[in-house]
C-alpha positions as CSV (number, residue, x, y, z in Angstrom):
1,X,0.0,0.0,0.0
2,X,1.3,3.4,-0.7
3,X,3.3,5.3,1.8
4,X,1.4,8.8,2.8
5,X,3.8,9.8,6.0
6,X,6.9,11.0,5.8
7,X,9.9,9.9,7.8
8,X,10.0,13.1,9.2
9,X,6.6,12.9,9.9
10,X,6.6,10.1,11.5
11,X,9.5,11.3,13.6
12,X,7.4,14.0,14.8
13,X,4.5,11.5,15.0
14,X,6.3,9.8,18.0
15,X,7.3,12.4,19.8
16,X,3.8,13.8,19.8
17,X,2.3,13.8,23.5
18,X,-1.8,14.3,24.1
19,X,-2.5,17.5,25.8
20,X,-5.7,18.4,26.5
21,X,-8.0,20.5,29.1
22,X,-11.2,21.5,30.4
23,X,-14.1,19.2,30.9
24,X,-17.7,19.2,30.1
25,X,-20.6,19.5,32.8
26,X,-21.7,16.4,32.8
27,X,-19.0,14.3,31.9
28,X,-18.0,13.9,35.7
29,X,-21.0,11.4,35.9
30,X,-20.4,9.8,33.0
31,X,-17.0,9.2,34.1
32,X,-18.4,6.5,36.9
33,X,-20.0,4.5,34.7
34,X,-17.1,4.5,32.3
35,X,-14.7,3.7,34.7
36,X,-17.2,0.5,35.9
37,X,-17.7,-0.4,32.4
38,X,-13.9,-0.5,31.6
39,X,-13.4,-3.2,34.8
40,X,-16.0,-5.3,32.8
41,X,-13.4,-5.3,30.0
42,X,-10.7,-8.5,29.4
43,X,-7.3,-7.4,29.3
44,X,-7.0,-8.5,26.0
45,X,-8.8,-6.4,23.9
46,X,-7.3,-3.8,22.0
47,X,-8.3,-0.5,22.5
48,X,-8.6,0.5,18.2
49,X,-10.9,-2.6,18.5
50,X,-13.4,-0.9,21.1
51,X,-13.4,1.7,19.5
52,X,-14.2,0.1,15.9
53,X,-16.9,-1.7,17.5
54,X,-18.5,1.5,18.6
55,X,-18.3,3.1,15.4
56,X,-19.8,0.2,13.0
57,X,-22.7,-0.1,15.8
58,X,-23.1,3.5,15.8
59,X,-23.1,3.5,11.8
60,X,-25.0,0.4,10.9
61,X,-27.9,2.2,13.5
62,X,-27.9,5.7,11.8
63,X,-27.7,3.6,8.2
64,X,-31.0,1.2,9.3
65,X,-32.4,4.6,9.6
66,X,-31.5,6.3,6.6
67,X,-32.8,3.1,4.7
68,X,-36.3,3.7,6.5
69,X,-36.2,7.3,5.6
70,X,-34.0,8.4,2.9
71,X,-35.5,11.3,1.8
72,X,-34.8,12.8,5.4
73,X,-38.8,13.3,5.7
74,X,-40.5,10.3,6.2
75,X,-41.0,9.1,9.7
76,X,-39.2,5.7,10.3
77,X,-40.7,2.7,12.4
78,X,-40.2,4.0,16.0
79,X,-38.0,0.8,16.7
80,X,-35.6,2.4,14.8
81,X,-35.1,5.8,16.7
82,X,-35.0,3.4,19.6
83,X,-32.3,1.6,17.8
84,X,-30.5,4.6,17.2
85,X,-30.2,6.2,20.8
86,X,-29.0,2.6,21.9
87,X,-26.1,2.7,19.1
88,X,-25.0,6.2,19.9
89,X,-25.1,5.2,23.5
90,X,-22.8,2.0,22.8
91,X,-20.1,4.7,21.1
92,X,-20.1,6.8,23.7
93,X,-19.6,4.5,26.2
94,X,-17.0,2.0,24.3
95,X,-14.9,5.7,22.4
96,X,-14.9,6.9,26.2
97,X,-13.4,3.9,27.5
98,X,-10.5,2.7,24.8
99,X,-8.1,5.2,25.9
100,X,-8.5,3.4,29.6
101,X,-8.0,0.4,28.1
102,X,-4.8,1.6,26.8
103,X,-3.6,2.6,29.6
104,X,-5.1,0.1,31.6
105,X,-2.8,-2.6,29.4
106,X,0.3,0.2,29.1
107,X,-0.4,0.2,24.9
108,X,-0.3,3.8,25.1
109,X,0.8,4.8,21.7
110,X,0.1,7.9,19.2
111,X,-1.9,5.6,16.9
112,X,-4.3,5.1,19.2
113,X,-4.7,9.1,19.2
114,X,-5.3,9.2,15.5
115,X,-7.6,5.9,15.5
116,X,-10.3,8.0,18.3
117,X,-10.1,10.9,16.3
118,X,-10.6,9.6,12.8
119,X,-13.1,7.1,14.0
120,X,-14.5,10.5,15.5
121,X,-14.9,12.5,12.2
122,X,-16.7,9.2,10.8
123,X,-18.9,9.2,13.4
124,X,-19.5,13.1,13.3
125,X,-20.8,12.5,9.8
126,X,-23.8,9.6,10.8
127,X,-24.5,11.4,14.0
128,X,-25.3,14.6,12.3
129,X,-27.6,13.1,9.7
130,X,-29.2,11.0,12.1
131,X,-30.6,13.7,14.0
132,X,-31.9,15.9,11.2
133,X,-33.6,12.5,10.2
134,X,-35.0,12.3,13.3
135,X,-36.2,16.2,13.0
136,X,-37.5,15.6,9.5
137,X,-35.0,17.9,8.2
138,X,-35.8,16.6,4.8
139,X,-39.0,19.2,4.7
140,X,-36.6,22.2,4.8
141,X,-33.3,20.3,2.7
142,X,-31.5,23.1,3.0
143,X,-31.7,23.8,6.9
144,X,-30.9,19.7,6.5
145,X,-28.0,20.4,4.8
146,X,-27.4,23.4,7.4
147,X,-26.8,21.4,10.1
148,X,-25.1,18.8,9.0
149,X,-21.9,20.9,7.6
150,X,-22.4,22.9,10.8
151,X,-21.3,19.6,13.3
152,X,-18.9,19.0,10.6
153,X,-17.1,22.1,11.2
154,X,-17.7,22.6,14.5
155,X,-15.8,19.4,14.9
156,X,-13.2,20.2,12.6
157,X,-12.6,23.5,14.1
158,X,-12.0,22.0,17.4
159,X,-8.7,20.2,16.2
160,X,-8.3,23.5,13.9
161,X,-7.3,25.7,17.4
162,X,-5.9,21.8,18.5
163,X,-3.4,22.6,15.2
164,X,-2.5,26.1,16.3
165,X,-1.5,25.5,20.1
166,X,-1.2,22.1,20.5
167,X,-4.3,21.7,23.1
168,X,-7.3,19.9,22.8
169,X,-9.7,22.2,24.7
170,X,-13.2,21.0,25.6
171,X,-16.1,23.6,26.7
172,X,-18.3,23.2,29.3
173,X,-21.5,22.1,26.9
174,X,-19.5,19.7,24.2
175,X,-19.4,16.5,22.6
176,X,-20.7,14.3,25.9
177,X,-23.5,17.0,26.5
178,X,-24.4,17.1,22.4
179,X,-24.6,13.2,22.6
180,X,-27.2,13.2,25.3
181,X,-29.2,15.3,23.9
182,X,-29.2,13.6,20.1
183,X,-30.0,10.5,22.0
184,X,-32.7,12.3,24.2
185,X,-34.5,13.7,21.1
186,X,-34.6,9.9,19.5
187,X,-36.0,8.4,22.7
188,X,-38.6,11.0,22.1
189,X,-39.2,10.3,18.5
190,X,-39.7,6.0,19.7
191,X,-42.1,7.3,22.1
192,X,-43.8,9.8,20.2
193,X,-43.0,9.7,16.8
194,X,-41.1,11.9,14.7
195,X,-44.3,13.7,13.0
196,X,-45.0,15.9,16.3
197,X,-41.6,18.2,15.1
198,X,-43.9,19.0,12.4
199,X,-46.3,20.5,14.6
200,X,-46.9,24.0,13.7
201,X,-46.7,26.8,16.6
202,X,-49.8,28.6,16.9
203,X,-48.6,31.7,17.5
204,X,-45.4,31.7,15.5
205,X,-46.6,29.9,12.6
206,X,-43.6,28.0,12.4
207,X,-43.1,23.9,12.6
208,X,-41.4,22.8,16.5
209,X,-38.4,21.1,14.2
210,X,-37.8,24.7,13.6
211,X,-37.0,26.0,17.7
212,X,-35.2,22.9,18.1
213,X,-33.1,24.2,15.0
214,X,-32.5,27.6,16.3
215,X,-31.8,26.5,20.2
216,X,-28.9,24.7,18.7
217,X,-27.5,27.6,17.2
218,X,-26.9,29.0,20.4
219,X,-24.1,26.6,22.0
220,X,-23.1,25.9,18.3
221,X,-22.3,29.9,18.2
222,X,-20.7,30.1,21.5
223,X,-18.2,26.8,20.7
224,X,-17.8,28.8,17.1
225,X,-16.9,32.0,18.8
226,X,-14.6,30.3,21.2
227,X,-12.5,28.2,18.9
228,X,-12.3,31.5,16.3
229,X,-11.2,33.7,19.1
230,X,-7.9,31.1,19.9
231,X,-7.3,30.5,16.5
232,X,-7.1,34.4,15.1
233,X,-5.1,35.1,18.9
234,X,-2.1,32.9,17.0
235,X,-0.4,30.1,17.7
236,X,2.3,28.2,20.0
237,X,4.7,28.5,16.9
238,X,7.1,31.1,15.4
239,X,5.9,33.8,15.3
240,X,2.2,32.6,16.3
241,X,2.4,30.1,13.6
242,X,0.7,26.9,13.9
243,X,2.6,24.1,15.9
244,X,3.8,23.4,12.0
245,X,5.2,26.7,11.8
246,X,2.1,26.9,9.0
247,X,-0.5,29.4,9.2
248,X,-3.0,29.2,11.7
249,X,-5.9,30.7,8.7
250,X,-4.7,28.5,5.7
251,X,-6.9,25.1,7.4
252,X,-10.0,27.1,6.6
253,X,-9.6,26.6,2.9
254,X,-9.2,22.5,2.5
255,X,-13.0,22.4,4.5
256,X,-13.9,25.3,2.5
257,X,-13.8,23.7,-0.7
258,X,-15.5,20.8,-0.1
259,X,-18.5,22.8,1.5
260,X,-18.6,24.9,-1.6
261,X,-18.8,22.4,-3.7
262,X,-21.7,20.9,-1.9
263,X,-23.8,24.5,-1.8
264,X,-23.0,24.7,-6.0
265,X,-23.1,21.4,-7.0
266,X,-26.6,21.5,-4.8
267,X,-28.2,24.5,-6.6
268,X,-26.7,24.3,-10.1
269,X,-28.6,20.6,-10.5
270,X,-30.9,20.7,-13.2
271,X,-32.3,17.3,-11.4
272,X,-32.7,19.0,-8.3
273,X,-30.4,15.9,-7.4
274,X,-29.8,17.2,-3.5
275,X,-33.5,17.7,-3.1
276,X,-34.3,14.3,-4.6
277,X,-31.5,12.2,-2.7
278,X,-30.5,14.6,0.4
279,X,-29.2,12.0,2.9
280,X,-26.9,10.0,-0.1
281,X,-25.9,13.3,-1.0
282,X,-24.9,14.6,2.6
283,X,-22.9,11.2,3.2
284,X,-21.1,11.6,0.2
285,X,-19.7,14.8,1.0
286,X,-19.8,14.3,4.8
287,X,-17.2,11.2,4.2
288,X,-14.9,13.6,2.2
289,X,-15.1,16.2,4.9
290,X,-14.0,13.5,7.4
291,X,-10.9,12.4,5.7
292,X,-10.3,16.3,5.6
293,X,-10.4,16.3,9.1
294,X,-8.5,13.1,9.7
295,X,-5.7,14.8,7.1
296,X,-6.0,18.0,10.1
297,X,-5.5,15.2,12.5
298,X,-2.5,13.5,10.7
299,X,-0.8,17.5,10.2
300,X,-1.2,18.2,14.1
301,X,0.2,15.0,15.6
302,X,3.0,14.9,12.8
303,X,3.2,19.0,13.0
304,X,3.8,18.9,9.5
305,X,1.8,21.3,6.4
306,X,-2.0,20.6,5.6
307,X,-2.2,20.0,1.7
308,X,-5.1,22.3,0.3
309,X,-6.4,19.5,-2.2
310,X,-7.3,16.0,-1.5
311,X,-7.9,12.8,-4.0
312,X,-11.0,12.4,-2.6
313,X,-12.2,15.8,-4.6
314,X,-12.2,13.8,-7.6
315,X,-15.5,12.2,-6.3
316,X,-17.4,15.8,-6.2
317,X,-15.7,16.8,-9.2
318,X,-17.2,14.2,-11.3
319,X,-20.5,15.6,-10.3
320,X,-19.2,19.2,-11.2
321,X,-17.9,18.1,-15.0
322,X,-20.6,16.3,-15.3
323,X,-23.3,19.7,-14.5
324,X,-20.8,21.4,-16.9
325,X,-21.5,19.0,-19.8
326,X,-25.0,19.4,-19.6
327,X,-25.4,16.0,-17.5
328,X,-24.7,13.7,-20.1
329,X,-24.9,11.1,-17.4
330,X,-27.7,10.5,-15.2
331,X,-27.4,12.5,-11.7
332,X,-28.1,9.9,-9.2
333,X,-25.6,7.5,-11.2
334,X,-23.1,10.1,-10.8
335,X,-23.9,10.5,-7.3
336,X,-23.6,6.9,-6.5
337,X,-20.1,6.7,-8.2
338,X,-19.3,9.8,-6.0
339,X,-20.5,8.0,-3.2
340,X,-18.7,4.7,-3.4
341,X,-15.4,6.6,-4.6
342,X,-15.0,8.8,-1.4
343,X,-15.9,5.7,0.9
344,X,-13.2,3.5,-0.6
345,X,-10.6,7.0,-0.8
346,X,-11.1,7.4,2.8
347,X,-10.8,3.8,3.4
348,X,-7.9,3.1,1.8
349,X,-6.8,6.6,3.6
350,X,-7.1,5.3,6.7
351,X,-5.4,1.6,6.0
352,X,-2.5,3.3,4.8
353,X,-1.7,5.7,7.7
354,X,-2.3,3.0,10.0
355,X,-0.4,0.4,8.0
356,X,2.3,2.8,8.0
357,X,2.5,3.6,11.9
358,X,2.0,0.0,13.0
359,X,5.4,-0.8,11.3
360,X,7.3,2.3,11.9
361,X,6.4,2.0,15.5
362,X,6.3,-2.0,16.0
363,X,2.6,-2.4,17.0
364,X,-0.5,-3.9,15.4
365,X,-3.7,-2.4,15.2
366,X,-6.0,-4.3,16.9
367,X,-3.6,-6.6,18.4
368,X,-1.9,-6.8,21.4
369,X,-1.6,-10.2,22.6
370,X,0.7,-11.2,19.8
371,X,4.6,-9.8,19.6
372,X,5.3,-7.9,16.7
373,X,8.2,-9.2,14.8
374,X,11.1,-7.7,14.9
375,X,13.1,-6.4,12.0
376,X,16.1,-8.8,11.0
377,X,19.4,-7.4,9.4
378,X,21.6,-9.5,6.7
379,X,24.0,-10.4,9.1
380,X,21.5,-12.6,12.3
């Protein structure tokens, strides 16, 4: 598999130490079932492997209910709502507890870092559409689409100001808090049904879906304002540089460009392809913007440059030439190839970092029973 890291890169990559601070409000709680749950655990697992467990349960849930509802509309069988507050709850539990495990079995290691992060951004992505499912999102597509890009970069701005100064900073209402309250809304949907978000306000003349949206603009702003603020203060580099030495603006252009390619491709459609297809569509270019942020990830814990273009632009760019030619080729076909390209780009992505690290640093992946061989010269 082709190399992606540097030797210098992966120099840095093992000198990198996690530093992180602050802690959410509820969290504290959390933290005593978490550290019960991680007794329960055998020694033997790995901790990539808990936390790859939580992530296909928590995608395989959020998928079951995209199948039931893919126009991001229709209300799914409550079981499914059910299903998906269990699954989120599973990830929660199992991404808060790998890095006990790792140090519960001293397989500490900066791979393990990268794996809870990436799986992270992946998980961002399902998350994000499952709860504008839930809302019913697909009656207002474009508030749909809103919210979705807005986790996305909320997310990726946190390990934007995690790129300038080296910290991981979490706020008082953050991911544990936003987790609770996605799961809280699709407990309500198994016992109520989604339909009631489309219950219009008397007096407002607006649909409920619609004060749940604008409620969540208000920690959303408040993380946004916070995370700008430490980025545009500078950096822990030269001369307020990035811990690269890169500029601490320049990461706003790789997320950029996939979001306005998304907005374009979106309204330029002749097909009105996003309108038709919203919750394909947002997983196509939710995926890319995850391996975006798992390249942020890769640049901070390697403090090396962020590249402004990434392969998996191909996929939208099909889309684009093909809007530019008049669509010579059917929409949705076009937007399935997209689809299947960007999933096996960030797949093979993610393979090929790991790949990489395991041998540079002597470790498997989701293995740590077995020794790892060790390298033999020409001469033993």
């Amino acid at each position: 598999m082709k190399e992606v890291l540097s030797p210098t890169q992966l120099k840095h990559l093992k000198e990198h130490q996690y530093s992180a601070s602050g802690q959410s409000l509820i969290e504290p709680w959390f933290q005593v079932f978490w550290r019960w749950l991680i007794e329960q655990v055998p020694l033997t697992w790995a901790p990539n492997s808990i936390t790859l467990l939580g992530l296909v349960i928590n995608i395989l849930t959020t998928l079951l209910l995209v199948f039931c509802s893919p126009d991001g509309a229709t209300e799914a069988p409550r079981i499914v709502y059910l299903l998906c507050a269990v699954g989120l709850f599973i990830y929660q539990a199992l991404d808060a507890i790998d890095g006990k495990q790792a140090r519960r079995t001293k397989t500490n290691t900066p791979l393990g870092e990268l794996f809870d992060h990436g799986c992270d951004s992946i998980s961002t992505v399902f998350v994000s559409l499952g709860v504008t499912i839930g809302l019913e999102l697909g009656k207002d597509v474009y508030w749909m689409m809103f919210d979705v890009f807005l986790g996305l970069f909320l997310f990726y701005m946190a390990h934007w100001q995690t790129y300038v100064t080296g910290t991981l900073r979490f706020s008082q209402f953050d991911v544990t808090e936003t987790q609770v309250t996605i799961m809280t809304l699709h407990l309500f949907n198994f016992l109520f049904g989604s339909h009631i978000w489309s219950f219009q306000l008397p007096v407002l003349g607006i649909p409920l879906r619609q004060i749940v949206v604008y409620l969540s603009l208000v920690p959303a702003f408040l993380q946004f304002y916070n995370n700008i603020t430490i980025i545009l203060h500078g950096g822990s580099g030269k001369n307020k540089s990035t811990i690269a030495g890169t500029s601490t603006i320049f990461p706003v252009f790789p997320i950029g460009i996939v979001i306005t390619l998304a907005v374009v491709i979106a309204h330029k459609s002749p097909s009105n392809l996003y309108e038709n297809h919203p919750c394909l569509y947002l997983l196509s270019f939710g995926i890319l913007s995850a391996k975006v942020i798992n390249r942020l990830i890769v640049a901070h814990m390697t403090k090396s440059e962020m590249d402004l273009l990434d392969l998996g632009i191909v996929g939208p760019l099909l889309l684009f030439v093909n809007q530019y030619f008049n669509c010579l080729v059917n929409e949705t076909l076009v937007l399935w190839i997209c689809f299947i390209y960007v999933i096996q780009d960030i797949i093979r992505y993610c393979m090929a970092v790991c790949q990489q690290i395991c041998q540079f640093l002597g470790i498997y992946c989701f293995d740590i029973v077995t020794p790892f061989p060790k390298k033999t010269t020409k001469n033993s």
